[in-house]
Backbone as numpy.savetxt, mean C-alpha at the origin, in Angstrom:
# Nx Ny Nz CAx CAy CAz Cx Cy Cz
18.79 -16.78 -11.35 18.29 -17.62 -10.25 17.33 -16.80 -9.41
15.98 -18.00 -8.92 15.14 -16.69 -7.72 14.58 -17.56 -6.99
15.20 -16.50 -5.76 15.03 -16.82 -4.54 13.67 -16.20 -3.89
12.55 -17.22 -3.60 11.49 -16.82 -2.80 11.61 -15.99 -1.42
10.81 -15.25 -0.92 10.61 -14.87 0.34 9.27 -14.82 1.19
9.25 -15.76 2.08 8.02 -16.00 2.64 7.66 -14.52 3.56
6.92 -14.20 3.44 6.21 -12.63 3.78 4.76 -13.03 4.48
5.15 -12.73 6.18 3.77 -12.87 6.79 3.26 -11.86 7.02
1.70 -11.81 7.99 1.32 -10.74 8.43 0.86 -10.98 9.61
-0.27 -10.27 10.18 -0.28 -10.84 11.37 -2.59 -10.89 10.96
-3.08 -10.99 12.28 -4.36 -11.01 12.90 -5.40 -9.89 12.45
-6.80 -10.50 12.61 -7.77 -9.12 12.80 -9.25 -9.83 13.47
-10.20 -8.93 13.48 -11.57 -9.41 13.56 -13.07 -8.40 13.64
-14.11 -8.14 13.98 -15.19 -7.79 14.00 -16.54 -8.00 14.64
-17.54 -7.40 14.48 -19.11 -7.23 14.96 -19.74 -8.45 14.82
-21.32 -7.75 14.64 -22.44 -9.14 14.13 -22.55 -9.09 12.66
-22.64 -10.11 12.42 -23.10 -10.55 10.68 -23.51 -9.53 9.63
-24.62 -9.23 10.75 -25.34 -8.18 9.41 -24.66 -7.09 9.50
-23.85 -6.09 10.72 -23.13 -5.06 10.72 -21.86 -4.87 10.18
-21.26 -6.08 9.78 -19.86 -6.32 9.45 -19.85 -6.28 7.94
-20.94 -7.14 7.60 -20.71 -6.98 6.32 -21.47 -5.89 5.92
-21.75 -4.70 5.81 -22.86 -3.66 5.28 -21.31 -2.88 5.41
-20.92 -2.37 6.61 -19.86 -1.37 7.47 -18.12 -2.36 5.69
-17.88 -3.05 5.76 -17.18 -3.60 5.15 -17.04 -3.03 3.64
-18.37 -3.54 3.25 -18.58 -3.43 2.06 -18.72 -1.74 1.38
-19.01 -1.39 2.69 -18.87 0.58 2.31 -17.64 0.91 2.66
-17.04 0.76 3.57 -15.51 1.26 4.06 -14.42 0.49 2.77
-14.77 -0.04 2.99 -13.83 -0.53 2.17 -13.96 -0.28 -0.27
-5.78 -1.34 -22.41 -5.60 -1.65 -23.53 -4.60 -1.12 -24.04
-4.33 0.23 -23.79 -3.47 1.36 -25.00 -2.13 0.70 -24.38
-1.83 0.68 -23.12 -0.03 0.30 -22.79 -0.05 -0.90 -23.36
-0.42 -1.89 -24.11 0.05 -3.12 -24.33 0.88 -2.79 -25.65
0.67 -1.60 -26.66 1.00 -1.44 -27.35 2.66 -0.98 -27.31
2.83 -0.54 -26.12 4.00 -0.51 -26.03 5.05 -1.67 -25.79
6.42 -1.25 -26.91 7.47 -2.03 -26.91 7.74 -2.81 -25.68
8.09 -2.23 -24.74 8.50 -2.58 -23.38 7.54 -3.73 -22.91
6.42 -3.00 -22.52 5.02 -3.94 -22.08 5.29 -5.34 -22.99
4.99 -5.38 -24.11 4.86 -6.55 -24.58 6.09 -7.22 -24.33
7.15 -6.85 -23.82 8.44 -7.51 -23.68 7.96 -8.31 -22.35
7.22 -7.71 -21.37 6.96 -7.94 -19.48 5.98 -8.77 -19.86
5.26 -8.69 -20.84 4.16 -9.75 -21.17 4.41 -11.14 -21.34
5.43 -10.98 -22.51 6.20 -12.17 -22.85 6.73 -13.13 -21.77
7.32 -12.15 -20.81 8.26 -12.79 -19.74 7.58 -12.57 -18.54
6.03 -12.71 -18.79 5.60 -12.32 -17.44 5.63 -13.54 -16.09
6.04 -13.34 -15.14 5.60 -14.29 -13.60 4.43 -14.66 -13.37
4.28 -16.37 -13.04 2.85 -16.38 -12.63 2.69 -15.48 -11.21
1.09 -15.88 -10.97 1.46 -14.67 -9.75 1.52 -15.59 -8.37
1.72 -14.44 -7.59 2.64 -14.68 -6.22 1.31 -15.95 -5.29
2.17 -16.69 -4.91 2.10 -17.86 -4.13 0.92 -17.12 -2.62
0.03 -17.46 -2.07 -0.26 -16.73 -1.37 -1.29 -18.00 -0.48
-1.42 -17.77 0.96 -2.21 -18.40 1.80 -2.89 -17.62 2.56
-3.95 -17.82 3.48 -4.28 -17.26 4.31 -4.69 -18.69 5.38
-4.12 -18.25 6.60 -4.17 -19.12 8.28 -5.78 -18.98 8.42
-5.76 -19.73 9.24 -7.50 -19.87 10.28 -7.82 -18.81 10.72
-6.86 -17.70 10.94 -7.18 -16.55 12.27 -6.92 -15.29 10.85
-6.49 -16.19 9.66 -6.58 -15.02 8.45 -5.55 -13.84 8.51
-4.73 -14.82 8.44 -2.93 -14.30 8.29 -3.14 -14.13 7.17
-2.70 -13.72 6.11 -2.28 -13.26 4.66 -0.64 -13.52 4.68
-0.30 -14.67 3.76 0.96 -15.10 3.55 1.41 -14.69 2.09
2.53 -14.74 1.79 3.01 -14.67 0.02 4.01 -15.04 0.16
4.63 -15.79 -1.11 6.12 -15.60 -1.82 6.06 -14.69 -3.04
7.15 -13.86 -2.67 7.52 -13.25 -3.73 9.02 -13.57 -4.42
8.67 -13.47 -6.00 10.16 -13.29 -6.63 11.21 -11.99 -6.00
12.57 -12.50 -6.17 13.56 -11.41 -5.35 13.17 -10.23 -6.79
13.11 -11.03 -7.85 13.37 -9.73 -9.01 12.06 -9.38 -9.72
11.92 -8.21 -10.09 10.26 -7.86 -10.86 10.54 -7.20 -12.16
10.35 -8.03 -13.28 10.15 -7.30 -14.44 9.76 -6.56 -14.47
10.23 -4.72 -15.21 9.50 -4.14 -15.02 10.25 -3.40 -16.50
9.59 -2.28 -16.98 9.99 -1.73 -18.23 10.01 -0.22 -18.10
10.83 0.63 -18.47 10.81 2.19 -18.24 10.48 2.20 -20.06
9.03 3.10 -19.64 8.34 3.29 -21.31 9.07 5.06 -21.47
9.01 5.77 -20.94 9.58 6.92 -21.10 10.46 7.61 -19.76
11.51 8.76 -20.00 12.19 9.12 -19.02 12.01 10.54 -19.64
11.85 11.68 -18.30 12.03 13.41 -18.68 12.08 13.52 -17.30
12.78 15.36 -17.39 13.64 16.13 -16.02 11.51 16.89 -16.12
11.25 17.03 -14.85 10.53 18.13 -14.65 11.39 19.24 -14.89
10.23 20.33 -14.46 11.00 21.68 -14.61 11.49 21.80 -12.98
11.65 21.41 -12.02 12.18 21.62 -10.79 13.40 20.83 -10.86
13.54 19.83 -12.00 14.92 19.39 -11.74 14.55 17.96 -11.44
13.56 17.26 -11.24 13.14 15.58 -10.89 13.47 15.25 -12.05
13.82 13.98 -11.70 13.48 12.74 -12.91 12.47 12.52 -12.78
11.41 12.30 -13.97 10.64 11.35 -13.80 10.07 10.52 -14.86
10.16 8.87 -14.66 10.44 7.62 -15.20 8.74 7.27 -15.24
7.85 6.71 -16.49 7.03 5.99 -16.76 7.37 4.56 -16.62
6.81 3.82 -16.03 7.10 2.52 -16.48 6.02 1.80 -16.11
6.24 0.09 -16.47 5.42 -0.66 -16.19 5.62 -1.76 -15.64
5.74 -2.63 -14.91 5.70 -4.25 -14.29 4.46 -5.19 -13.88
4.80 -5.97 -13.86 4.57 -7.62 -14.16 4.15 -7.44 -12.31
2.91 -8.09 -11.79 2.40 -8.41 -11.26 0.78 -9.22 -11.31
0.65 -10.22 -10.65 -0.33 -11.24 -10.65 -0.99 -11.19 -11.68
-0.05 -11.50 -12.80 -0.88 -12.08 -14.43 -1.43 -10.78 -14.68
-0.90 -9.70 -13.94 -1.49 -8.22 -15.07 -0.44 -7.05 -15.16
-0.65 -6.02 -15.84 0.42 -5.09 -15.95 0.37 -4.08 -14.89
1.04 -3.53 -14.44 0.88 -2.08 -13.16 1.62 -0.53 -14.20
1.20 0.17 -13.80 1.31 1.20 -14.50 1.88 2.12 -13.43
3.22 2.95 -13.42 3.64 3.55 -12.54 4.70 4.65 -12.87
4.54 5.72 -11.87 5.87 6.62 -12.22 6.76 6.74 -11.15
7.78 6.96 -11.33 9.33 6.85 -10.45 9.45 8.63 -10.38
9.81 9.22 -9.51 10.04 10.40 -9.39 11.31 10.51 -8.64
12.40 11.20 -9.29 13.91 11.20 -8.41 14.36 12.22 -7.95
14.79 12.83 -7.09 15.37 13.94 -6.76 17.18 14.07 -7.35
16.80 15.57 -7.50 18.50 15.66 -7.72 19.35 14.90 -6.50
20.19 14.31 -7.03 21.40 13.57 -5.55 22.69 12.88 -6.35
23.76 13.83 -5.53 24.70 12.49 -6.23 24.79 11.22 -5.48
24.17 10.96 -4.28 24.51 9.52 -3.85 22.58 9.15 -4.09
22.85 7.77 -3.58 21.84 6.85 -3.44 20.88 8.28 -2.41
18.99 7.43 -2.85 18.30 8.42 -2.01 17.57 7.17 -1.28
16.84 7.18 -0.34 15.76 6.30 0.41 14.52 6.82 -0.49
13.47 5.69 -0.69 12.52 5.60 -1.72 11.31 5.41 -0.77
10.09 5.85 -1.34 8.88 5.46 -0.62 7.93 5.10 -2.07
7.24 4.11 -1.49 5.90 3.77 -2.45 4.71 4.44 -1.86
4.43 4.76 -3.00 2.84 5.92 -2.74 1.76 5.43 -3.10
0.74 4.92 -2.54 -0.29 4.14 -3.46 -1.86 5.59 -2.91
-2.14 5.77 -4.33 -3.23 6.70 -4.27 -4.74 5.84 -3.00
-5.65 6.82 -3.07 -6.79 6.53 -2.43 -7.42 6.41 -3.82
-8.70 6.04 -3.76 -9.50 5.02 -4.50 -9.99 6.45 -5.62
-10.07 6.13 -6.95 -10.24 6.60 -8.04 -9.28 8.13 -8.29
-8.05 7.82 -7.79 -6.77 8.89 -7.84 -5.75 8.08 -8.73
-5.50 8.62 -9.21 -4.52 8.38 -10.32 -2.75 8.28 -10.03
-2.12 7.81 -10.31 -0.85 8.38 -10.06 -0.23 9.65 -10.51
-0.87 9.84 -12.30 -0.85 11.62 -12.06 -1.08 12.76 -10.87
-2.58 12.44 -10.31 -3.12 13.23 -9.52 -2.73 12.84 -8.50
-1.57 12.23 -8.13 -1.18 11.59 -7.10 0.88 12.86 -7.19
0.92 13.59 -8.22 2.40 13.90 -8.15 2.48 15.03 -7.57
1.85 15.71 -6.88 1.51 17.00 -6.08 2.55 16.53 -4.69
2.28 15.17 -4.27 2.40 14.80 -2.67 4.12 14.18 -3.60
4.33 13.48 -4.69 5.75 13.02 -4.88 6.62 14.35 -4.88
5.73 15.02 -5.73 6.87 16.20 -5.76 7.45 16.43 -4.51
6.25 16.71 -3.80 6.84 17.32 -2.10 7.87 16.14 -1.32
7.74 15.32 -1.90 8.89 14.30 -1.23 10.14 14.18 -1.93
9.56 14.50 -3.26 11.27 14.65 -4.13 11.73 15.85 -3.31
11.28 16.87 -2.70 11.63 18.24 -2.67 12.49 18.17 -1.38
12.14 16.57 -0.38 12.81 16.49 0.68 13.29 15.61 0.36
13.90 15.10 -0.51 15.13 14.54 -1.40 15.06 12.96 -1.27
13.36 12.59 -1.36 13.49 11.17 -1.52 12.57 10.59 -2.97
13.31 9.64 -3.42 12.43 9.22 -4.49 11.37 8.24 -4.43
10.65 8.05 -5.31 8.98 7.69 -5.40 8.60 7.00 -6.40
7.40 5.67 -5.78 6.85 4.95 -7.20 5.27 5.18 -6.87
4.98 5.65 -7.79 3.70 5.98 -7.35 3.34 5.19 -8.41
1.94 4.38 -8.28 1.48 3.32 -9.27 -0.10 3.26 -9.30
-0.81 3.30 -10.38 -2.20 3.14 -10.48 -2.56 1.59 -9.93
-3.65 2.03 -9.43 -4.27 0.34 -8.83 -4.99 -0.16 -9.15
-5.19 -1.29 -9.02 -6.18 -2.24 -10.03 -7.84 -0.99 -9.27
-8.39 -1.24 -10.28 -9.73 -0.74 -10.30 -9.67 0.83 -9.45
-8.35 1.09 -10.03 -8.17 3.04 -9.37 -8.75 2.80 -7.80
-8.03 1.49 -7.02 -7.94 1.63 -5.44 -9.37 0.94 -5.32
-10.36 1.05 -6.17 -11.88 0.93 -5.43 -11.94 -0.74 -5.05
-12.55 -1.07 -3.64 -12.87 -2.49 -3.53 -14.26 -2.84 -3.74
-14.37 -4.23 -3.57 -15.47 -4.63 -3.11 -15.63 -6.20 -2.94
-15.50 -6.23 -1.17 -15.49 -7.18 -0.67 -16.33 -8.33 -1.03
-17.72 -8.34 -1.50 -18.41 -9.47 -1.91 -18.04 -10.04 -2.46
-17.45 -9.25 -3.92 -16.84 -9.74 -5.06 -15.61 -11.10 -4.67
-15.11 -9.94 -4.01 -13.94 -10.43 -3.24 -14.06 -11.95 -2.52
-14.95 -11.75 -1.72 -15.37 -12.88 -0.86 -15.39 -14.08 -1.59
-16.22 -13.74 -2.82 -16.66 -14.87 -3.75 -15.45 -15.64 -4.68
-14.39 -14.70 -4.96 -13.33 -15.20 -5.44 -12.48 -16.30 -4.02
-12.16 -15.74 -3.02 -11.71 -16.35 -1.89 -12.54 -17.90 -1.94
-13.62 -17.92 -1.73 -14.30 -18.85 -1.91 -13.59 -20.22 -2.74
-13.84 -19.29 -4.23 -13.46 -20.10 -4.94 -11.84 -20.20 -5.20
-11.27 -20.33 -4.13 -9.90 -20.32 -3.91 -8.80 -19.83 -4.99
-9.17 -18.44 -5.66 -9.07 -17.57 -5.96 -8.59 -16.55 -5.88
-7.50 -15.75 -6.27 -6.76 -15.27 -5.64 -8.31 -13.60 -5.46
-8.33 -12.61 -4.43 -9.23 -11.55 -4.35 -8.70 -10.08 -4.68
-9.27 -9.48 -5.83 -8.58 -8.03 -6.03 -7.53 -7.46 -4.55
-8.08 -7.49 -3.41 -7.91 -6.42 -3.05 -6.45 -7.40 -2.53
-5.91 -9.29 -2.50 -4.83 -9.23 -1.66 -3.44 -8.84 -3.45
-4.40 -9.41 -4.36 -3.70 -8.26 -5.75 -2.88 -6.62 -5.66
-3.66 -6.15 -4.91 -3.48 -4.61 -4.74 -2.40 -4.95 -3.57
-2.42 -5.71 -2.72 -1.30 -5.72 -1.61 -0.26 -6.04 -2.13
-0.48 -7.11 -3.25 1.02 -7.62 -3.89 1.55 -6.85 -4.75
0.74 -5.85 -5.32 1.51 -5.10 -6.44 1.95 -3.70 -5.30
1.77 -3.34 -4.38 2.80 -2.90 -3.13 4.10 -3.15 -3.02
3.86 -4.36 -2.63 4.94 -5.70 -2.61 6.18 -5.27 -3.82
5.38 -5.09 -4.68 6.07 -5.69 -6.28 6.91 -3.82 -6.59
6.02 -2.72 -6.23 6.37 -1.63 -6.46 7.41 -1.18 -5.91
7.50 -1.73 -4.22 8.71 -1.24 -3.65 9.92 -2.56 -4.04
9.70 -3.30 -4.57 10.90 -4.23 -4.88 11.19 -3.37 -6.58
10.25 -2.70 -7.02 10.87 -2.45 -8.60 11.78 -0.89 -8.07
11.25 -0.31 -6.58 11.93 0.91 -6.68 13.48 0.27 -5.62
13.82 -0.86 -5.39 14.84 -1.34 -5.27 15.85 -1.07 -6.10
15.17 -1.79 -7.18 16.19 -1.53 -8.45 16.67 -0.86 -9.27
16.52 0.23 -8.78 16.82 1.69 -9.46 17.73 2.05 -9.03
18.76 2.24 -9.87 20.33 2.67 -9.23 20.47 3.91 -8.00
19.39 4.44 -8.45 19.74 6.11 -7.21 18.75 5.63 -6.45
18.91 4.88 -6.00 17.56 4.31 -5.11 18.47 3.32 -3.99
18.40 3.37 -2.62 19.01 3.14 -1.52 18.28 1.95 -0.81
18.04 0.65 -1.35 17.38 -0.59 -1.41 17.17 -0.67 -0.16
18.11 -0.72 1.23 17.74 -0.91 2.21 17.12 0.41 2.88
16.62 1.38 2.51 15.96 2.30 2.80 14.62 2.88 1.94
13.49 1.67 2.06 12.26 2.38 1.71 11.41 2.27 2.38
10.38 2.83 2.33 9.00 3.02 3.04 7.91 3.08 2.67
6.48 2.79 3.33 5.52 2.87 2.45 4.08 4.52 3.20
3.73 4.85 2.12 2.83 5.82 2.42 1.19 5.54 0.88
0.28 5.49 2.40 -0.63 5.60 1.16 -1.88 6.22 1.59
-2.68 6.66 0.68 -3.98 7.45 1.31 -5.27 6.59 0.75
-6.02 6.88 2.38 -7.44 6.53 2.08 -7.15 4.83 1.79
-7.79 4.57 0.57 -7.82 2.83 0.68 -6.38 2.53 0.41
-5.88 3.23 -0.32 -4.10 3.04 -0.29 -3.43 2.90 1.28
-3.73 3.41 1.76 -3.02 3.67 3.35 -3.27 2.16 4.19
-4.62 1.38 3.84 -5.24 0.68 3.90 -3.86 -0.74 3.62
-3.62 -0.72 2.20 -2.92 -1.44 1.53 -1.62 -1.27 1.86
-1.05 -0.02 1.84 0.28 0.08 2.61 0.65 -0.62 3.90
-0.17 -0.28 5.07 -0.14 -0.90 6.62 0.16 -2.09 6.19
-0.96 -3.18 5.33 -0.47 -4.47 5.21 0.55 -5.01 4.90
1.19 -4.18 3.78 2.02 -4.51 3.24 3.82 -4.66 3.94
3.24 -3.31 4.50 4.52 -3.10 5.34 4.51 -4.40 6.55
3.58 -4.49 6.76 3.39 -6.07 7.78 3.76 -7.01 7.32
3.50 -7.53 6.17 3.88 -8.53 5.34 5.43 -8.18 5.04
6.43 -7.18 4.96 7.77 -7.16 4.29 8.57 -6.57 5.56
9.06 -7.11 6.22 9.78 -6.40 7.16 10.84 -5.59 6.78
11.24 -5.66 5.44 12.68 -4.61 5.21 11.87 -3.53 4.78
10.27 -3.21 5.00 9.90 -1.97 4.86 10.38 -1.22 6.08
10.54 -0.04 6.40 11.17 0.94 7.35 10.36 0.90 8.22
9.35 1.37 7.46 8.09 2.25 8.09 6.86 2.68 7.40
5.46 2.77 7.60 4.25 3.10 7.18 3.81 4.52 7.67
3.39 5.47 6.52 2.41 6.50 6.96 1.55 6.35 6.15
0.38 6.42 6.84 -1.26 6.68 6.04 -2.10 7.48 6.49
-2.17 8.13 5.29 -3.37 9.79 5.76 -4.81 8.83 5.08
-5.70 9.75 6.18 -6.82 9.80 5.94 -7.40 8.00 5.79
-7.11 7.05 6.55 -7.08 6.13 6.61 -7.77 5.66 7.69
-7.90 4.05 7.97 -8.16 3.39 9.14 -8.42 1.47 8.92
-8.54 0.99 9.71 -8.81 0.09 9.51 -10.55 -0.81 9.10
-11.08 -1.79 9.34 -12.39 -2.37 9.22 -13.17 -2.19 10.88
-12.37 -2.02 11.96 -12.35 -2.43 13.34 -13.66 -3.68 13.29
-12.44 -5.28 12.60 -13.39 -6.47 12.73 -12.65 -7.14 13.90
-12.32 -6.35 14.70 -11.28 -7.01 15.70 -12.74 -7.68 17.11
-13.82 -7.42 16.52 -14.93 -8.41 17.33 -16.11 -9.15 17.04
-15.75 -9.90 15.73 -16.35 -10.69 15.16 -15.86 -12.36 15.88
-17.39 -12.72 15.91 -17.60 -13.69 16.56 -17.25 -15.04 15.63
-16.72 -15.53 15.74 -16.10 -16.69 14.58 -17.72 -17.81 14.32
-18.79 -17.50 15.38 -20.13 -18.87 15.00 -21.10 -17.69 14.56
-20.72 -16.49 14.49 -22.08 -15.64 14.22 -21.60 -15.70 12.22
-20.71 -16.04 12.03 -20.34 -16.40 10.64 -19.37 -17.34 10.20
-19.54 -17.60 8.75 -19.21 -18.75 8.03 -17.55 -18.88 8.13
-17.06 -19.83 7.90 -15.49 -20.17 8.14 -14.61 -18.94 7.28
-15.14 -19.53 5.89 -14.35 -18.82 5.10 -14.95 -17.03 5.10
-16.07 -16.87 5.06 -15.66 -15.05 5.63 -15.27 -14.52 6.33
-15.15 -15.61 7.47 -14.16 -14.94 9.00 -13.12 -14.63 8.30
-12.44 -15.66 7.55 -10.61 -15.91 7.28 -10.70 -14.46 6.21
-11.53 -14.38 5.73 -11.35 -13.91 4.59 -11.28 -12.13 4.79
-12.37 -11.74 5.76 -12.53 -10.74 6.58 -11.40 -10.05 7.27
-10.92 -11.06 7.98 -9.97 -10.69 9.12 -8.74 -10.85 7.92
-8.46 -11.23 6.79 -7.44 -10.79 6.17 -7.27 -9.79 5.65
-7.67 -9.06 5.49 -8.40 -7.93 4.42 -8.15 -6.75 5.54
-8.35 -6.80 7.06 -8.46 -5.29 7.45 -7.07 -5.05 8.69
-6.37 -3.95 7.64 -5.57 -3.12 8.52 -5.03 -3.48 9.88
-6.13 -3.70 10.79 -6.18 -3.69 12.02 -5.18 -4.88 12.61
-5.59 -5.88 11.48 -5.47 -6.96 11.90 -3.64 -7.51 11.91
-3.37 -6.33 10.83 -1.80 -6.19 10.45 -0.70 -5.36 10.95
-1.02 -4.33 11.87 -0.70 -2.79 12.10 0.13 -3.31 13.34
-0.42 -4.03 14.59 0.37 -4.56 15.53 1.57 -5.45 15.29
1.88 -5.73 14.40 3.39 -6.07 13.92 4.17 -5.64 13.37
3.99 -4.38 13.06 4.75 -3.64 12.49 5.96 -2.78 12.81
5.99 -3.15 14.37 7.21 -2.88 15.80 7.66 -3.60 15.42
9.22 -2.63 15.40 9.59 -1.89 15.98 10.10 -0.88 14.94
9.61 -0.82 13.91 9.63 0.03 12.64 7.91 0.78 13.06
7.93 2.10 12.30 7.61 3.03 12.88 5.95 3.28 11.64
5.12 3.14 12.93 3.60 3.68 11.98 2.85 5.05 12.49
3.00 5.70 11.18 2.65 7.12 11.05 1.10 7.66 10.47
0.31 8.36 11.75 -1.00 8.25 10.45 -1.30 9.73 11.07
-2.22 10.35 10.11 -2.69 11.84 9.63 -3.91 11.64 8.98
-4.91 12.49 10.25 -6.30 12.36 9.82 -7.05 13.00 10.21
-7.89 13.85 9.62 -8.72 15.23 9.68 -9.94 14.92 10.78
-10.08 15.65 11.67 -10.76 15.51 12.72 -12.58 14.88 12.08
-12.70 16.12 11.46 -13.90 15.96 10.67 -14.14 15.35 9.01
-13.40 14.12 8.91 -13.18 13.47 7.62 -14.63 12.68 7.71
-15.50 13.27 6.37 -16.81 12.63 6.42 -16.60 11.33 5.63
-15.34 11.00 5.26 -15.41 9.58 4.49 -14.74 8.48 4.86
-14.00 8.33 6.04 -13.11 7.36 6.90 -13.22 8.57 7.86
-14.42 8.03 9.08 -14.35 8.72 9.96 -13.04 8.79 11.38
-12.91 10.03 11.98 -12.02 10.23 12.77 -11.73 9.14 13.98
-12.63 8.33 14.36 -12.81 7.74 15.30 -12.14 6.59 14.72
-12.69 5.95 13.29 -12.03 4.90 13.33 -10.71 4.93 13.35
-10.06 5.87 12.42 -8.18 6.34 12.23 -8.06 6.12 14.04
-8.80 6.40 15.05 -8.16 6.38 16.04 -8.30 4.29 16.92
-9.35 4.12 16.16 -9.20 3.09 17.19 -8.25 1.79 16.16
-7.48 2.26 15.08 -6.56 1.69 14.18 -5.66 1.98 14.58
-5.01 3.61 14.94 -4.39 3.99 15.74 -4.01 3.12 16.87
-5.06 2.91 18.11 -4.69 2.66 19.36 -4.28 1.02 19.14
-4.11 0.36 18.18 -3.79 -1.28 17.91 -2.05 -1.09 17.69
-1.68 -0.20 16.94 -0.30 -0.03 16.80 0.80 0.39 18.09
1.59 -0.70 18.18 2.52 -0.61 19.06 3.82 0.00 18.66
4.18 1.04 19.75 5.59 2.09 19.92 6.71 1.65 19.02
7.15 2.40 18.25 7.15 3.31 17.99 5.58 4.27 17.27
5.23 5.27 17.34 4.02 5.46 16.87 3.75 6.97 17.05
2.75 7.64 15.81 2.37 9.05 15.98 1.58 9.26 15.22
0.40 9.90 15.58 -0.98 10.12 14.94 -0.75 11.77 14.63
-1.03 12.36 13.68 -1.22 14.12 13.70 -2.92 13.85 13.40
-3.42 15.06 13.91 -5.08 15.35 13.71 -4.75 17.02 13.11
-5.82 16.52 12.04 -6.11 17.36 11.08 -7.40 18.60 11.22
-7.02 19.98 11.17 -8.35 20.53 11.46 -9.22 20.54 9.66
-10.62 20.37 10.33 -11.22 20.37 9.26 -12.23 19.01 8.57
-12.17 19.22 7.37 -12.76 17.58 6.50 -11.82 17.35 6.12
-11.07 18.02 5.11 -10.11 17.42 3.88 -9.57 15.50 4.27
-10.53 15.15 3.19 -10.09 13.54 2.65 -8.55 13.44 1.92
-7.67 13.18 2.64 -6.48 12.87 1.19 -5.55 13.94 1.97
-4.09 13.86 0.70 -3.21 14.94 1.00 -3.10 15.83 1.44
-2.65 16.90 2.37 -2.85 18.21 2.02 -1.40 18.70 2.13
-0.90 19.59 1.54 0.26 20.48 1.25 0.68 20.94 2.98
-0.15 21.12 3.96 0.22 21.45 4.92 0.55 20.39 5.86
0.49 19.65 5.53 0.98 18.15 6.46 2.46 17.88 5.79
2.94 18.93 5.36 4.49 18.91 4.65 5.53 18.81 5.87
5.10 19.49 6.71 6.08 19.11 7.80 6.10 18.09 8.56
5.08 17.89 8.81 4.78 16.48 9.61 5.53 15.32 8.50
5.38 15.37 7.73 5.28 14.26 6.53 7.44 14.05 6.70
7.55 15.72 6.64 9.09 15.61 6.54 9.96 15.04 7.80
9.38 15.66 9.07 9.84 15.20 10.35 9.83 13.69 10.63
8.65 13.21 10.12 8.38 11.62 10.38 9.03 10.78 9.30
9.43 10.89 8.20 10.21 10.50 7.12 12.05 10.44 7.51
12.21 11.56 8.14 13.47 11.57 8.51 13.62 10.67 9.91
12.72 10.36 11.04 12.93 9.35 12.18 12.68 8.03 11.09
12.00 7.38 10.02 11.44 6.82 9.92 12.58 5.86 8.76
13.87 7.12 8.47 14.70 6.47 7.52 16.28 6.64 8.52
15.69 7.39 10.11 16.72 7.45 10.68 18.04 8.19 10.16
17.41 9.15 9.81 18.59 10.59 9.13 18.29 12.01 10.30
């Protein structure tokens, strides 16, 4: 039997016409062969039910349960599990790895969604370091390796269509419900963390699912369309716009806790915006500033990462 869950979000908005969309549009085979896969194929879900409001709420139902298939299982050499697998989201396959820490009880889980053309391989540097503070991880490749593009996008919306990028929100959605189901995995304790356009996708997501804990996103920010004039543009790109950015989602995410980390001098999601994405999120709340450029992870935000993980799962 399955039981739907209606999953809201909240508001956003933006500039003039021609600045919104230019600023927008820049900011922003082999597995089938496997046994498993073709099993998730067979039995795949249509995809998730989804609306968007006048003011460009982003709504969904999701299934309680997500097909999903473990294609291979091995111990790292530090002692992790770590699980290949695959699931069933919006009429396509997701590709993902589970990383476990040694534990004899249940652990609290976080979903990791890379920044745009990062891999979930090149993404196990930052799991490890979270297995290492004894929580487990689904880290999952994203449709088009994270990259958007809103026109595209727009044009699908249009045609009432579901748009890559609210795809990438649902397979969020879909990742932390598959790391539910993992026996050493502590269902009412996960969280989401993602970088760059991932971090992007996380905020929403966590807006949209309230039994998420909590959000951290490095190297992130929102669209800041929070002053777009609803007659300086067309109906459906307002809705469509203001669904799509961060900003518009981040203020509901109280009284669960949003965490962001961002390099003073980041030449690719500049510092200013992380802050005025920042200043939309209501208390609980904590920004770290980063010296330097570095876009993405860094090994030295290990503490921060650990301190805010532990308020954030309340240990």
């Amino acid at each position: 039997m399955k039981r739907n869950k209606k999953l809201k979000g909240n508001a956003l908005q933006n500039r003039s016409k021609d600045i919104q969309m230019r600023s927008i549009a820049i900011g922003i085979g082999v597995v089938l062969m496997i046994t498993g896969v073709i099993g998730i194929l067979h039995n795949m879900r249509s995809s998730g039910e989804w609306s968007v409001s006048d003011e460009g709420i982003l709504s969904y139902d999701l299934p309680e349960k997500v097909d999903h298939s473990i294609i291979e299982a091995n111990t790292t050499e530090n002692g992790n599990a770590l699980k290949s697998l695959t699931f069933a989201s919006e009429q396509s396959i997701i590709q993902g790895l589970i990383r476990l820490p040694l534990s004899s009880k249940k652990v609290p889980g976080i979903v990791v969604l890379p920044g745009a053309g990062i891999t979930k391989e090149e993404q196990q540097g930052l799991a490890s370091d979270l297995a290492d503070m004894g929580y487990a991880t689904i880290t999952i490749d994203q449709r088009n390796q994270g990259v958007v593009n809103p026109e595209t996008d727009l044009e699908l919306f249009e045609e009432g269509k579901g748009p890559f990028e609210y795809s990438m929100v649902y397979d969020a959605l879909m990742a932390a419900e598959v790391l539910r189901e993992q026996k050493e995995v502590d269902p009412e304790n996960i969280a989401m963390l993602g970088i760059s356009n991932g971090g992007r996708f996380a905020i929403i997501a966590t807006a949209l699912d309230p039994r998420i804990k909590g959000v951290i996103g490095i190297s992130t920010s929102g669209y800041q369309t929070g002053s777009i004039d609803k007659n300086m543009i067309n109906e459906n790109a307002y809705k469509f716009y203001r669904s799509i950015d961060p900003d518009n989602y981040i203020t509901t995410i109280s009284p669960r806790k949003v965490v962001m980390i961002h390099a003073i001098n980041d030449t690719i999601v500049p510092y200013s915006m992380a802050e005025s994405t920042f200043e939309l999120a209501k208390a609980p709340k904590t920004m770290y500033t980063v010296n330097g450029s570095i876009h993405g992870y860094s090994p030295s935000a290990t503490g921060e990462l650990e301190k805010e993980l532990a308020i954030i799962f309340d240990q």
